[in-house]
Residue, then its C-alpha position, 0 to 999 in steps of 0.5 A: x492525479x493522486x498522492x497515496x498518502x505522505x506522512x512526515x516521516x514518510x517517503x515513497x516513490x511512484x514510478x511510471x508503473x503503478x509500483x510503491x516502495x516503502x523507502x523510510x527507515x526508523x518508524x512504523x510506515x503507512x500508504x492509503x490507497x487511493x480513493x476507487x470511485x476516482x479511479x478506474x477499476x481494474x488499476x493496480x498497485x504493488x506495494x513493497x517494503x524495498x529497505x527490508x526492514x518491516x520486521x523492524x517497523x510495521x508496513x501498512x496499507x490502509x483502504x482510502x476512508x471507509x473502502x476495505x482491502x478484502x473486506x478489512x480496514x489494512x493490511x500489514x507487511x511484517x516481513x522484510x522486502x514483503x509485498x501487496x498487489x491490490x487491484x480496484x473494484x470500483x468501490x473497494x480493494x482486492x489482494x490479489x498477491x502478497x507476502x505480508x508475513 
C-alpha cells in the first residue's frame, strides 16, 4: 500500500478505483505519483481537479524521485475540472490522457 503524497493543506481521496481528486481550495495542490519499481506496470491513475478551481490554483502531478511523466518532472492541470490519466511503465510514467489546459 502507498500514499500519493499528502502536503498540509492537501486533501485527497482514493477510491477503490485507482482515481484521485484534487479536493482542497486556497492553494496551488500537488500529488506525486507513486514510486513504479513498487508497482506493477500497467496500473493506472486518473487525476482530476473535481472542485474546478485550477485556473485559480495550479494542479501538479509530479513523477515519484527522479521518474518523469512523458519524460518531464510534472505536469500541470490548469483548467478547472482538468484531468490526467497516467499509467506505469515500470520505470517511469505515460500520459496516456489528459486535459491539463
Amino acid at each position: 500500500d502507498f500514499d500519493l503524497g499528502e502536503g498540509e493543506d492537501f486533501q485527497f481521496i482514493r477510491r477503490v478505483i485507482p482515481d484521485v481528486e484534487f479536493t482542497g481550495t486556497g492553494t496551488d495542490q500537488t500529488i506525486t505519483l507513486p514510486d513504479t519499481s513498487q508497482i506493477a506496470a500497467g496500473r493506472f491513475f486518473i487525476i482530476k481537479d473535481t472542485i474546478g478551481n485550477a485556473t485559480t490554483y495550479d494542479r501538479i502531478v509530479d513523477g515519484y524521485s527522479t521518474q518523469t511523466i512523458d519524460g518531464s518532472a510534472t505536469k500541470t492541470i490548469t483548467v478547472n475540472y482538468g484531468y490526467i490519466t497516467v499509467v506505469s511503465d515500470g520505470t517511469n510514467w505515460n500520459m496516456i490522457n489528459d486535459k491539463l489546459s
